[in-house]
C-alpha positions as CSV (number, residue, x, y, z in Angstrom):
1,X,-84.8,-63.9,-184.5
2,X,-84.4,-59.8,-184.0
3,X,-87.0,-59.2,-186.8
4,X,-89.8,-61.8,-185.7
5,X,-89.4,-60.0,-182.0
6,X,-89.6,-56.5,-182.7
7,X,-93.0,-56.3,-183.6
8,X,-94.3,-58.1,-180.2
9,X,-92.1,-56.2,-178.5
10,X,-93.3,-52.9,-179.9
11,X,-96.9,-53.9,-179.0
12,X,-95.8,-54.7,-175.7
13,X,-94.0,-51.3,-174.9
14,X,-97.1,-49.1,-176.8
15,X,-99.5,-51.3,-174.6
16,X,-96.7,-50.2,-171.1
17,X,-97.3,-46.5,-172.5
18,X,-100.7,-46.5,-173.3
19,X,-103.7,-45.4,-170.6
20,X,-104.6,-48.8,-170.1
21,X,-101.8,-50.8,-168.6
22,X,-101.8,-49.9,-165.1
23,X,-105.5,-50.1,-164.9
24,X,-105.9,-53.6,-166.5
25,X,-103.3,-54.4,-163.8
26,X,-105.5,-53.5,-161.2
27,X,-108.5,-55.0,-162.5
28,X,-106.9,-58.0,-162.5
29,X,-105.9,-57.7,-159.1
30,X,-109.7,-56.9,-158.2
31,X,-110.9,-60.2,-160.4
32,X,-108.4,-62.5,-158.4
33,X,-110.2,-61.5,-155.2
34,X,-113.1,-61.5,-157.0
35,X,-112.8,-65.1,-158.1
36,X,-111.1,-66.1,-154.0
37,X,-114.7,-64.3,-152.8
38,X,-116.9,-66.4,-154.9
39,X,-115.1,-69.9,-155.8
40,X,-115.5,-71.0,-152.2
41,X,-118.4,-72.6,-150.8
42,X,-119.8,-72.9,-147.4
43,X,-117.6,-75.2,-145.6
44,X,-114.7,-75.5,-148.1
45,X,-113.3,-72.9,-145.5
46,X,-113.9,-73.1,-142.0
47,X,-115.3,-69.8,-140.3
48,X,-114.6,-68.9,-136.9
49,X,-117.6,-69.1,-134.8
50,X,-117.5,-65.8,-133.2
51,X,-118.0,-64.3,-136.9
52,X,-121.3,-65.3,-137.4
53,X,-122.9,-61.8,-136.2
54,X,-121.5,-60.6,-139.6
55,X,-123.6,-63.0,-141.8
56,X,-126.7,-61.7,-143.7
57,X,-130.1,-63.0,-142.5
58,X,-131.5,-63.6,-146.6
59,X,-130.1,-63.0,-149.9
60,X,-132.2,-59.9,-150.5
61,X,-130.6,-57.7,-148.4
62,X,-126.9,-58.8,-149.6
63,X,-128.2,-58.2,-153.7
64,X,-129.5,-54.5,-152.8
65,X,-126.8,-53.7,-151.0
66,X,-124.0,-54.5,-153.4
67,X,-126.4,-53.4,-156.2
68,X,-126.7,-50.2,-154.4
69,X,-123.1,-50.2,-154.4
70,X,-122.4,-50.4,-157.9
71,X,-125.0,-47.9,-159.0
72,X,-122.9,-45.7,-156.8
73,X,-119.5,-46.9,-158.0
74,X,-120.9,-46.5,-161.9
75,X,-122.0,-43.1,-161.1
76,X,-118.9,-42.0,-159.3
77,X,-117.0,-42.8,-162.2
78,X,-119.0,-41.3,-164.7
79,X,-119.0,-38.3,-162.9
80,X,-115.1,-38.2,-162.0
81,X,-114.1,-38.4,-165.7
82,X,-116.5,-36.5,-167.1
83,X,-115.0,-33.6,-164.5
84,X,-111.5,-34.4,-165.7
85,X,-112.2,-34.4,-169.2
86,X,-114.2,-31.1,-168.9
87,X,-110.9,-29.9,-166.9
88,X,-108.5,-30.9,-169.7
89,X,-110.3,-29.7,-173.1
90,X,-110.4,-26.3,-171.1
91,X,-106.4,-27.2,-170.4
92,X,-106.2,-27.9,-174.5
93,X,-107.5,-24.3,-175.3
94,X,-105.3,-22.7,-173.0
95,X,-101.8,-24.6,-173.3
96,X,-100.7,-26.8,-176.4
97,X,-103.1,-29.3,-177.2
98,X,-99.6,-32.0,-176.7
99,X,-99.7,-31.8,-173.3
100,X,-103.5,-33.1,-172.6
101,X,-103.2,-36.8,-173.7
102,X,-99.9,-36.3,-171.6
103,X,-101.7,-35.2,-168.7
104,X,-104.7,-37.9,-169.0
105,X,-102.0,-40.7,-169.0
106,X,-100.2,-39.9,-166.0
107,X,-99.9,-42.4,-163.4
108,X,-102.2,-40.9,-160.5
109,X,-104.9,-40.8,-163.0
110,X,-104.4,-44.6,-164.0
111,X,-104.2,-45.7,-160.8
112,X,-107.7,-43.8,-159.6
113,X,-109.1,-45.5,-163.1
114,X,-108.1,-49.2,-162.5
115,X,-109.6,-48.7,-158.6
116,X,-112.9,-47.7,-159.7
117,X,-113.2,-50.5,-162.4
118,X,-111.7,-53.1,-160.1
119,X,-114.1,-52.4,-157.8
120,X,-116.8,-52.3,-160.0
121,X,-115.7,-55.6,-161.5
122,X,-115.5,-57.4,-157.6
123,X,-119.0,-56.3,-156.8
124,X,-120.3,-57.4,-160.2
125,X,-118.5,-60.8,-159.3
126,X,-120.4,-61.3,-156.0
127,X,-123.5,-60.6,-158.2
128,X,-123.3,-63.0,-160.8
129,X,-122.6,-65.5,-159.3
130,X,-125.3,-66.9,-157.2
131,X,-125.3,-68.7,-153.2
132,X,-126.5,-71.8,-152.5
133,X,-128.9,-71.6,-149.8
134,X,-131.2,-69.9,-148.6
135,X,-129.3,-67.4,-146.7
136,X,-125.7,-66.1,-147.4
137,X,-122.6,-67.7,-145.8
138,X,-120.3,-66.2,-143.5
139,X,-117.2,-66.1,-146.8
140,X,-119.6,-64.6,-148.8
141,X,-120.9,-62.3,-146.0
142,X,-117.3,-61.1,-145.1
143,X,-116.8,-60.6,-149.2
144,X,-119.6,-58.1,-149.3
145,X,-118.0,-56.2,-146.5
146,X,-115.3,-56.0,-148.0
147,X,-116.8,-54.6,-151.2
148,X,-118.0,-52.0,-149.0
149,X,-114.0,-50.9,-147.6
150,X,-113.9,-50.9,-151.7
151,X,-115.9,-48.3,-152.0
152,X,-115.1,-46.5,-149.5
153,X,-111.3,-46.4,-150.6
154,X,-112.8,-45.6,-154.1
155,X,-114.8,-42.6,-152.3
156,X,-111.1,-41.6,-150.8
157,X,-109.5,-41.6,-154.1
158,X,-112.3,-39.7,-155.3
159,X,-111.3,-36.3,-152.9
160,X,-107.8,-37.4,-153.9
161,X,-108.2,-37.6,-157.9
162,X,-110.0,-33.9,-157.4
163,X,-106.6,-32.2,-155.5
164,X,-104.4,-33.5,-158.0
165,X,-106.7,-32.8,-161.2
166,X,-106.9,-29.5,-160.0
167,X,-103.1,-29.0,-159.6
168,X,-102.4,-31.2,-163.2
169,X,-103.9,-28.2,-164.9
170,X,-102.1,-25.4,-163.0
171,X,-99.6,-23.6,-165.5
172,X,-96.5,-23.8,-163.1
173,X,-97.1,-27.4,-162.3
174,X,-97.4,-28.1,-166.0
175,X,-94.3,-26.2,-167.0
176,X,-92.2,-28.0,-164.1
177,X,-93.4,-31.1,-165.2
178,X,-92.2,-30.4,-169.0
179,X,-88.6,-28.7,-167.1
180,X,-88.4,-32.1,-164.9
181,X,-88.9,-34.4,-167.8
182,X,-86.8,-32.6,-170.3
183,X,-84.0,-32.4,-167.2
184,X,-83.8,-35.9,-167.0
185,X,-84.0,-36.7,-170.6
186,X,-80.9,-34.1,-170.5
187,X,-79.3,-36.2,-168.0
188,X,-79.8,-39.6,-169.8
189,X,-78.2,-38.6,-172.6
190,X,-75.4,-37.4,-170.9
191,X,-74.5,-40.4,-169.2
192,X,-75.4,-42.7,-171.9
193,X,-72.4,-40.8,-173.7
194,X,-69.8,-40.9,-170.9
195,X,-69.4,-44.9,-172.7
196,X,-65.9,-44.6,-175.1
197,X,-67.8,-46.1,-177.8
198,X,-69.6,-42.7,-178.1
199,X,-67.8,-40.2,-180.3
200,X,-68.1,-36.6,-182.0
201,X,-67.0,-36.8,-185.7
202,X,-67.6,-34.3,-188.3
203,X,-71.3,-33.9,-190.1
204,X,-71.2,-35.8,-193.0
205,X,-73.7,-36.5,-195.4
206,X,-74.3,-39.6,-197.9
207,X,-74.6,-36.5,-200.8
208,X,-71.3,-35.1,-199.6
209,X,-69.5,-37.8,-199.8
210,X,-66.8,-38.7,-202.5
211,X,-67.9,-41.1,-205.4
212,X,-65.2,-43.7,-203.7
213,X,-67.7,-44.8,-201.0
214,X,-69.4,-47.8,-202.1
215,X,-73.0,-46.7,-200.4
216,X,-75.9,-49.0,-200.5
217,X,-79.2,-47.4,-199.8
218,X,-81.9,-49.0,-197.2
219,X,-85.6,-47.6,-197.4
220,X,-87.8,-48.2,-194.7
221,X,-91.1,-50.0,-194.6
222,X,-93.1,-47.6,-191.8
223,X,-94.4,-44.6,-191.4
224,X,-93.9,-42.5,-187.8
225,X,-91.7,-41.4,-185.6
226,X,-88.4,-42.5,-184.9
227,X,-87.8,-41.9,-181.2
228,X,-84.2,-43.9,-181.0
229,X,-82.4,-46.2,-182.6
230,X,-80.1,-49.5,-181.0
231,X,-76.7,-48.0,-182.0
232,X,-74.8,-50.7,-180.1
233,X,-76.6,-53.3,-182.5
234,X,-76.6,-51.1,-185.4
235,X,-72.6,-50.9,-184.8
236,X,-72.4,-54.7,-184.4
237,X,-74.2,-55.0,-187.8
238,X,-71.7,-53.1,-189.5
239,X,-68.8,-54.7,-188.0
240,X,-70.2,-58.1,-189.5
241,X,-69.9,-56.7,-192.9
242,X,-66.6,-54.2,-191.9
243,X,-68.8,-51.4,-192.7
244,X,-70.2,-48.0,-191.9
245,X,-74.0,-47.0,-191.4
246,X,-74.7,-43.2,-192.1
247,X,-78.8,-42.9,-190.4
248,X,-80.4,-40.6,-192.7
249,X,-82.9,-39.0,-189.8
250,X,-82.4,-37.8,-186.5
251,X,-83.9,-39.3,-183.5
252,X,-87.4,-38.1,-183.3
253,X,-87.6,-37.3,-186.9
254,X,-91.0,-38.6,-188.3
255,X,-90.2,-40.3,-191.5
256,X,-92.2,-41.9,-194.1
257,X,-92.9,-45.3,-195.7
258,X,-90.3,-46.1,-198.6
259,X,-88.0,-43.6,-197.0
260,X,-84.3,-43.8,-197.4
261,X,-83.5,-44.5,-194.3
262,X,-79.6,-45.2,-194.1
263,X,-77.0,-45.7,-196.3
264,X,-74.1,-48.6,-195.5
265,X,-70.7,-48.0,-196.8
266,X,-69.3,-51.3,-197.3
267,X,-67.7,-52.9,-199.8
268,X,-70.6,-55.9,-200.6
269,X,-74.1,-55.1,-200.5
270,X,-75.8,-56.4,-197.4
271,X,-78.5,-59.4,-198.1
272,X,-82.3,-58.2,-197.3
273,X,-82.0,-60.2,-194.2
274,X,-79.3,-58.3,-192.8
275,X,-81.6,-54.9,-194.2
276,X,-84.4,-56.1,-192.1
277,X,-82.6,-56.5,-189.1
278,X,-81.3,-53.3,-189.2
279,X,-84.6,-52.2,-189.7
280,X,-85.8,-53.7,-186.3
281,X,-83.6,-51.6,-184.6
282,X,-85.4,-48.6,-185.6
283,X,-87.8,-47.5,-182.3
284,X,-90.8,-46.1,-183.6
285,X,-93.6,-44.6,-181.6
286,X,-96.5,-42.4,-181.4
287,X,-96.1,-38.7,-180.7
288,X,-93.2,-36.8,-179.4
289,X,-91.6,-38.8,-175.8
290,X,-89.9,-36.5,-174.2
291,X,-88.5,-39.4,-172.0
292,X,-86.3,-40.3,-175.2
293,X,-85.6,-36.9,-176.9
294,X,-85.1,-33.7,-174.8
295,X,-85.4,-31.5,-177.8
296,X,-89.5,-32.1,-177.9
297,X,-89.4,-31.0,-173.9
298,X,-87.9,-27.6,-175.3
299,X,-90.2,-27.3,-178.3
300,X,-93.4,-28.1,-175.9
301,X,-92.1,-25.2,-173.5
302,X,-91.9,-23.4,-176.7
303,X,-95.3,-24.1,-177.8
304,X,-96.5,-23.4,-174.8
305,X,-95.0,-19.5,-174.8
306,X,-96.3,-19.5,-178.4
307,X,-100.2,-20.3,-177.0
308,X,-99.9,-17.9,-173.7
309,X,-99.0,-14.9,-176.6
310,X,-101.8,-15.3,-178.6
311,X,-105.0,-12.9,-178.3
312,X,-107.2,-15.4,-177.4
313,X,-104.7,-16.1,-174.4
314,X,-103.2,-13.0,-173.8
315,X,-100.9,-14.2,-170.8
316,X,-97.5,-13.0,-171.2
317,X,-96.7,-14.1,-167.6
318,X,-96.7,-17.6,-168.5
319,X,-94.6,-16.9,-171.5
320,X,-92.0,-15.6,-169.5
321,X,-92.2,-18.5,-167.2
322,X,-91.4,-20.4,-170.4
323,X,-88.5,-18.3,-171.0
324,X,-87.1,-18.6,-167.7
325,X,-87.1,-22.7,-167.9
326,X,-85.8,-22.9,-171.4
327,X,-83.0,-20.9,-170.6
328,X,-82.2,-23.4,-167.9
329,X,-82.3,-26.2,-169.6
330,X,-80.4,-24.7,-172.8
331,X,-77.6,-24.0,-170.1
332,X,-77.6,-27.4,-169.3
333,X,-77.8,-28.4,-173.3
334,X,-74.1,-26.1,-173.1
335,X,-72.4,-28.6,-170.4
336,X,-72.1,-31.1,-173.2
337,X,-72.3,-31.3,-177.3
338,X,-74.5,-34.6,-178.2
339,X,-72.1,-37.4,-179.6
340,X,-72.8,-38.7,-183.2
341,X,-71.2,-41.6,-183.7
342,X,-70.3,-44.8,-182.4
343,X,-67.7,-47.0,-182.5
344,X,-66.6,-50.4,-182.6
345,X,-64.1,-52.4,-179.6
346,X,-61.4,-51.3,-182.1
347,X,-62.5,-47.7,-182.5
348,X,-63.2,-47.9,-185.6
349,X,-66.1,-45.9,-186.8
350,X,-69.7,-47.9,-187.2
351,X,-72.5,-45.7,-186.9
352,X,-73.0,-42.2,-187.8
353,X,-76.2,-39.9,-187.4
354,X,-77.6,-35.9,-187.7
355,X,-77.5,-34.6,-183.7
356,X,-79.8,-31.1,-183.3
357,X,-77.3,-28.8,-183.1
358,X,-77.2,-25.6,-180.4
359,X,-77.8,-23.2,-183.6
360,X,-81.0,-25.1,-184.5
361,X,-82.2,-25.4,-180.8
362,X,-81.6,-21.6,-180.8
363,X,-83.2,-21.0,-183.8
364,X,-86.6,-23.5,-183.0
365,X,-87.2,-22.3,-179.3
366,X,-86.4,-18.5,-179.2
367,X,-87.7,-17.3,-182.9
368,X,-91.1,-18.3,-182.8
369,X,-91.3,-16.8,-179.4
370,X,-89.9,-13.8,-180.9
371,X,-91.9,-13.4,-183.9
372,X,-95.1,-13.7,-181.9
373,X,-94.6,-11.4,-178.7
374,X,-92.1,-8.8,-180.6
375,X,-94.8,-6.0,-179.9
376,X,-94.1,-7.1,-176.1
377,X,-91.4,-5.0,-174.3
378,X,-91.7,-7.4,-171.4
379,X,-90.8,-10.3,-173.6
380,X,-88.1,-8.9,-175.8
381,X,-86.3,-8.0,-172.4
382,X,-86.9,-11.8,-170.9
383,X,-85.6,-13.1,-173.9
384,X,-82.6,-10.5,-174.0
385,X,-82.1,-11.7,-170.3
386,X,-82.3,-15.1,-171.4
387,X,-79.5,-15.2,-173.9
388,X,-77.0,-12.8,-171.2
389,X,-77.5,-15.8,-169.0
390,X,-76.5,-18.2,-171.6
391,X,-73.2,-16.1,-172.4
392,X,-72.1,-16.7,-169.4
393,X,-71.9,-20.5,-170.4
394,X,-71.2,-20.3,-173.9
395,X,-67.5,-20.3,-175.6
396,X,-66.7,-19.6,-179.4
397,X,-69.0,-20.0,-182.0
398,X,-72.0,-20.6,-179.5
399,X,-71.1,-17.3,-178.1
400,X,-70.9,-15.6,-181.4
401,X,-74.7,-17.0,-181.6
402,X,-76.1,-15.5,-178.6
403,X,-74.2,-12.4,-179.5
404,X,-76.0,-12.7,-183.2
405,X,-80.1,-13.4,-181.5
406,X,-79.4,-10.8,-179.1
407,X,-78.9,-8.3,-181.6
408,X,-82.1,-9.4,-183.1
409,X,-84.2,-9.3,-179.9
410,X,-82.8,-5.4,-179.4
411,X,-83.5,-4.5,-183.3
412,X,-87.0,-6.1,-182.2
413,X,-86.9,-3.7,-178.7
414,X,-86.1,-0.8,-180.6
415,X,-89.2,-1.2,-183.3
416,X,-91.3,-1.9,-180.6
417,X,-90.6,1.4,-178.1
418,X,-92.1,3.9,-180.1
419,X,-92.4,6.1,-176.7
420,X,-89.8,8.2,-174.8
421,X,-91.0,6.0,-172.0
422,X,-90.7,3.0,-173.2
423,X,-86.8,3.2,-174.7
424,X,-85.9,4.6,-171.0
425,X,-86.8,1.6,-169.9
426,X,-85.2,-0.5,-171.7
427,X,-82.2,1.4,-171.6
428,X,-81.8,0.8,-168.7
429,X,-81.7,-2.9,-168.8
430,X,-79.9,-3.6,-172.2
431,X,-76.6,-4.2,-169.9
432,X,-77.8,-5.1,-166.8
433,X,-77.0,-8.0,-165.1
434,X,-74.3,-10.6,-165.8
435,X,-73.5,-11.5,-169.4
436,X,-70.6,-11.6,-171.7
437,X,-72.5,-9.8,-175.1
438,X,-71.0,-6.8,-176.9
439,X,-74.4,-4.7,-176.0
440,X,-74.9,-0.9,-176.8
441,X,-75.9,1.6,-173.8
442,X,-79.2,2.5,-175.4
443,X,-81.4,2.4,-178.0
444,X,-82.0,6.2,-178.6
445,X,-84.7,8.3,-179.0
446,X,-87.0,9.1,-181.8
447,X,-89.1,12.1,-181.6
């Protein structure tokens, strides 16, 4: 039953995702009033007598003014999202081009979206569908007024989609946004790992394993990303045949079609029924959801610093402000090491997959910000800050780490000073502050 589901179910959460769901929401909203303004006829409903000031003398006036109001509404639109898409390919060229589809999507702009077209769609209702008579009735009367409180709620939305357009593309909204999401995601996975059933267990690999494991290899049948996988069901799966699943990707890996994508150790191979229900529990999607992996928060933040360096950019500022949030939230990455495994009732190991570890997240945030500003005293130092913070937090081997990059970032510092100046400066700062690195005094000077 799993495998006949997932696909449905997939559709159903891409459609959730997607730019369209809350809108279509609304338009149906606007197309049930719609259909209550029109279905009616005069005296199905009984009107109030002291209403009839707000009927229409003739059906002429009522058409030209509701087709005056949706040559308005039609324009309106065309002109908001022709602004915000102007807004957002300038955006593109300035931060990573990630972030724009992630910006068009975001709730305030659905909800202005599915206004307008529900509005649009309500006064092309009262259109269509002719009166009977030869002048309108009081329902229909009232409907056209209220196409007009339409309007003018759209024209409110209007001044309100501009404010937060214009703040969407703002570099410190967009980098707390990224530090919020990535915060939470953070926080999710902590909690989620508080359960027992989540364990740490040593990195193993089906390669590395002795020739007594009786490994049966599964290949998928998509290509994408894998954002998360069901580990509960995967572990229920392998306690049916008193097995142990090794994933061969981690989550948010993008794998390919024919890909071997975990190997069972079990003593009988499983049936292709059982393959294809461990296959369903394999979440693929499009992109990289922060919501579900934190690590794409911290590489977006990355990319980001990456973007502000470059010549066409030139805006170190906003790189450092980069810095300054990934150093937060690698602090919070050192509060906990990501579990592994799971296990079964009986704790007995079930599932086991690759977690990033704090080396790699290291290594894919801080280097490429590096490499690109290293002729950039003012970046070397934020970075040098950045790891003194994180010593603070650290303990054994991850210390030994930041001790390691920071001696990088000063061999970078030193190449970069070439004036008296310039290593006085950073002299000055290559101890400062609170930290727990092995740092020297200065650089020295080279005449």
């Amino acid at each position: 039953m799993i495998a006949p589901l997932h696909y449905p179910l997939q559709i159903t959460k891409a459609f959730r995702q997607s730019i369209a769901y809350l809108p279509s929401l609304l338009a149906l909203g606007y197309f049930l009033v719609g259909l209550l303004a029109v279905v009616p006829r005069e005296g199905f409903i009984s009107m109030p007598g002291w209403l009839e000031f707000v009927r229409f003398n003739d059906t002429d006036t009522l058409r030209t003014l509701l087709s005056t109001l949706i040559a308005g509404m039609i324009s309106l639109v065309v002109f908001s999202f022709s602004m915000v898409m102007s807004v957002l390919s300038q955006a593109g060229g300035q931060f990573s081009h990630k972030l724009v589809f992630g910006l068009v999507t975001e709730r305030h702009h659905q909800w202005v979206l599915g206004n307008y077209l529900g509005t649009i769609l309500f006064i092309l209702m009262l259109l269509m569908v002719p009166e009977n008579g030869g002048s309108p009735g009081t329902w229909r009367s009232l409907a056209a007024y209220l196409g007009v409180a339409m309007v003018i709620h759209c024209l409110a939305l209007f001044v309100y989609f501009i404010h937060k357009t214009s703040q969407t593309v703002q570099v410190n909204s967009v980098v707390a946004g990224l530090h919020l999401a990535t915060s939470r995601s953070l926080a999710k996975l902590k909690h989620r790992q508080q359960s027992p059933r989540f364990a740490r267990v040593p990195a193993s690999t089906p390669a590395s394993m002795s020739a007594s494991h009786s490994l049966h290899e599964i290949r998928s049948r998509q290509t994408g990303f894998i954002q998360n996988a069901n580990f509960a069901k995967l572990a229920e799966l392998a306690a049916r045949i008193d097995g142990v699943i090794y994933l061969n990707f981690s989550p948010g890996d993008f794998t390919l079609d024919d890909f071997p994508l975990l190997y069972v150790d079990a003593s009988t191979e499983p049936d292709p029924d059982w393959a294809d229900e461990a296959r369903g529990h394999m979440l693929y999607g499009e992109g990289e959801s922060i919501q579900d992996i934190h690590v794409h928060g911290l590489t977006q933040l990355m990319e980001m610093a990456v973007k502000a360096l470059s010549p066409g950019i030139n805006d170190p500022g906003t790189a450092r402000l980069c810095i300054n949030q990934l150093t937060d939230l690698l602090r919070r990455r050192l509060n906990f090491t990501p579990c592994n495994a799971m296990l079964d009732h009986e704790d007995r190991l079930r599932v086991t997959w690759p977690a990033e570890s704090f080396e790699s997240l290291i290594y894919r945030v801080f280097s490429p910000i590096l490499h690109y500003g290293h002729d950039d005293i003012t970046i070397g130092l934020s970075l040098l800050k950045a790891l003194k913070s994180l010593s603070l937090y650290a303990e054994g081997a991850e210390r030994a780490l930041l001790q390691a990059y920071a001696e990088r970032v000063i061999g970078a510092l030193a190449e970069a000073a070439d004036h008296r100046l310039d290593r006085d400066f950073i002299n000055a700062r290559l101890n400062s502050g609170e930290h727990r690195l092995e740092l020297p005094d200065q650089l020295g000077f080279r005449e």
